[in-house]
N, C-alpha and C positions, 0 to 999 in steps of 0.2 A: 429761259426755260425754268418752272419750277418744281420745286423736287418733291412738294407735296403731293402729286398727281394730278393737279387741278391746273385748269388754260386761263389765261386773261382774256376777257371780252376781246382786246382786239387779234389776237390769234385766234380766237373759235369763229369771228368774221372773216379772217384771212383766209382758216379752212375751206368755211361753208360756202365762201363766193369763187372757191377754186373749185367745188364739186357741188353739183345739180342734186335736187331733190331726188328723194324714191321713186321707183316706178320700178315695173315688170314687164317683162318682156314672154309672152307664153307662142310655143309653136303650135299652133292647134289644127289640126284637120279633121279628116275620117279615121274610124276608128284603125290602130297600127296594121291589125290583117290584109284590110284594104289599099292598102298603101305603103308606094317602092321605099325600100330600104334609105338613108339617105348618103350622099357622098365618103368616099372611103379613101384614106392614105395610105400611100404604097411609098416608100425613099423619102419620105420628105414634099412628097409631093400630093395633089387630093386628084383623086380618079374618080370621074364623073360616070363612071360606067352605068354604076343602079339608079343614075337619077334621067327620068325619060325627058330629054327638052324640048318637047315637044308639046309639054301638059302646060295649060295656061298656069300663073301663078298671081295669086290676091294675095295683098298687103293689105290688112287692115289697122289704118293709124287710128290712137284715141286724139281726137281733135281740141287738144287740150294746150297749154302754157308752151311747149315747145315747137307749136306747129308740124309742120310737112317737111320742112326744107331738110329735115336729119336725114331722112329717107332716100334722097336724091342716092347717095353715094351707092349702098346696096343693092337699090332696084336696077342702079346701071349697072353694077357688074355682073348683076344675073345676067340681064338683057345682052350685055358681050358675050357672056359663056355661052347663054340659050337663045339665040336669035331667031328662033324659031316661034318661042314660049309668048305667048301673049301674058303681059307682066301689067298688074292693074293695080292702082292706091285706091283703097275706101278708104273712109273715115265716118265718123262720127263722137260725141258724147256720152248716148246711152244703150254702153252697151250688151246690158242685158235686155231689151227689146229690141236691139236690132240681131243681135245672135243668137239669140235662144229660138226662133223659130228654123235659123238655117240650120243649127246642132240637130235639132229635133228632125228634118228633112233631109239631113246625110250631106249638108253641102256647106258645110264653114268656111270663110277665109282659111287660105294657107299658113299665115302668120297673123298674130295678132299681139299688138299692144292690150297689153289686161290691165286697165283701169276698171273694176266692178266685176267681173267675170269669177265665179266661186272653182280655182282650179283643184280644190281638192275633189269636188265634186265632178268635174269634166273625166278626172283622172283615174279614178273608181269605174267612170263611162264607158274608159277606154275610149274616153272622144279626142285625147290628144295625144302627142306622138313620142316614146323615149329619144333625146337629144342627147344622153349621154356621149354619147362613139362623138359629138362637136367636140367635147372637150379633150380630148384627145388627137387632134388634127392641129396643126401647125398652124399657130397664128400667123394671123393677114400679113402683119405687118413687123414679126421680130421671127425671122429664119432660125429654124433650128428648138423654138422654143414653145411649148402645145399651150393651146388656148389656155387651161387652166391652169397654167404657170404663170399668165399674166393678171389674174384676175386677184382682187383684194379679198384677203382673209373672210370665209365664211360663204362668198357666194357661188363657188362651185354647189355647197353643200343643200346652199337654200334650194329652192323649187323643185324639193325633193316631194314625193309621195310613195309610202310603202318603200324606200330606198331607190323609186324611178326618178331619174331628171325629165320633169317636164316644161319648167320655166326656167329664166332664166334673165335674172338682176339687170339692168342693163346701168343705171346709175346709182350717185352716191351720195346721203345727204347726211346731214350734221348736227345736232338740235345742243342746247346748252343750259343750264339755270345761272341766272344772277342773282345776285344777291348787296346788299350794303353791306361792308366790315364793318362801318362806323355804326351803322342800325346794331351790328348784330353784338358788337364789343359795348355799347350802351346798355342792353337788357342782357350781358352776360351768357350770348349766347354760342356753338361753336357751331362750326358749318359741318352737318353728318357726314359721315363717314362709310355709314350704314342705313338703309330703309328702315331698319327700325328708330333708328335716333332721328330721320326726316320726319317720319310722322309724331316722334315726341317733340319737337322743336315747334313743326308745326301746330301740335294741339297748345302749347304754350303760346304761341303769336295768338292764336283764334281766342285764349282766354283772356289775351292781354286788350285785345279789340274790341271783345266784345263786354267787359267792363269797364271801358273807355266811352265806349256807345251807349250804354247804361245808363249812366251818370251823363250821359251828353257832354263828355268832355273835347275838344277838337283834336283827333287822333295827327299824329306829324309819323310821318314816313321818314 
């Protein structure tokens, strides 16, 4: 571990291949008036009382690098809870033309993966629904301990609008810059610390290239 705050390449690969890219996760339906309140915790436990299961329920996946198969596990436990519920997967790529006319017509998927979908704007609509009161319900899978106690710093916070939760993070990605030390300890240079010293570092590389290319000299990396 370094004490400078900065990762070696093969730890910022270790991270990034332990945790999946970005993505959004938005619950979106009819606008909140329209629609029953959703599940509520009483002991420790989630009382299905305001949720009717009897109303069909759409999933709509972005049909994109993860596939379908993540979905198996959630639509089956609706399907146990609500057996009644007719439980359906869409999918697609694009989709601001395949939603934008259902939003407009009163009839959206239940849930939706938001790849493309502008939710500041749904949310302003009142086209989609406050999910705050999830994060206070007792996680799946660790008793005793509320959803947003499991979740990594900042994402309770994110898919906020106007202080409403309407989306919500589902994964978690990584990005990194490299550099050469030996490039950079050659032209005397130090690795910023600060955006302003990136971009003076930077304009210095671009003078150095581009008086190199000038003179047509063979520039070495």
């Amino acid at each position: 571990m370094r004490t400078d705050g900065q990762v070696d390449r093969r730890t910022l690969l270790r991270v990034a291949l332990a945790a999946p890219a970005v993505g959004l996760l938005a619950s979106c339906a009819k606008p909140v008036a329209d629609k029953a309140g959703p599940a509520v915790q009483t002991a420790n436990k989630v009382d299905y009382s305001k949720v009717d299961g009897g109303k069909a329920l759409e999933f709509f996946n972005f049909d994109g690098g993860y596939g379908k198969d993540w979905t198996t596990m959630p639509l089956d436990l609706y399907r146990k809870e609500f057996p009644q519920a007719k439980v359906t997967l869409t999918s697609g790529q694009k989709l601001q033309q395949q939603l934008q006319p259902r939003f407009i017509q009163g009839n959206p998927p239940d849930l939706i993966e938001n790849v493309g979908l502008d939710g500041a704007t749904l949310a302003s609509q009142r086209q989609v629904m406050d999910i705050g009161e999830l994060l206070e319900m007792e996680s799946y899978d660790q008793p005793g301990v509320k959803v947003k106690d499991t979740l990594l710093p900042g994402v309770a916070e994110a898919g906020r609008y106007d202080g409403v939760k309407y989306e919500m993070p589902y994964v978690f990605g990584v990005s990194g810059l490299w550099y050469s030390q030996p490039l950079m300890d050659k032209h005397g240079w130090k690795y910023p610390k600060h955006w302003d010293e990136m971009l003076k570092v930077c304009e210095e590389i671009l003078t150095l290239l581009t008086f190199r290319l000038t003179r047509r000299e063979r520039v070495e990396y």
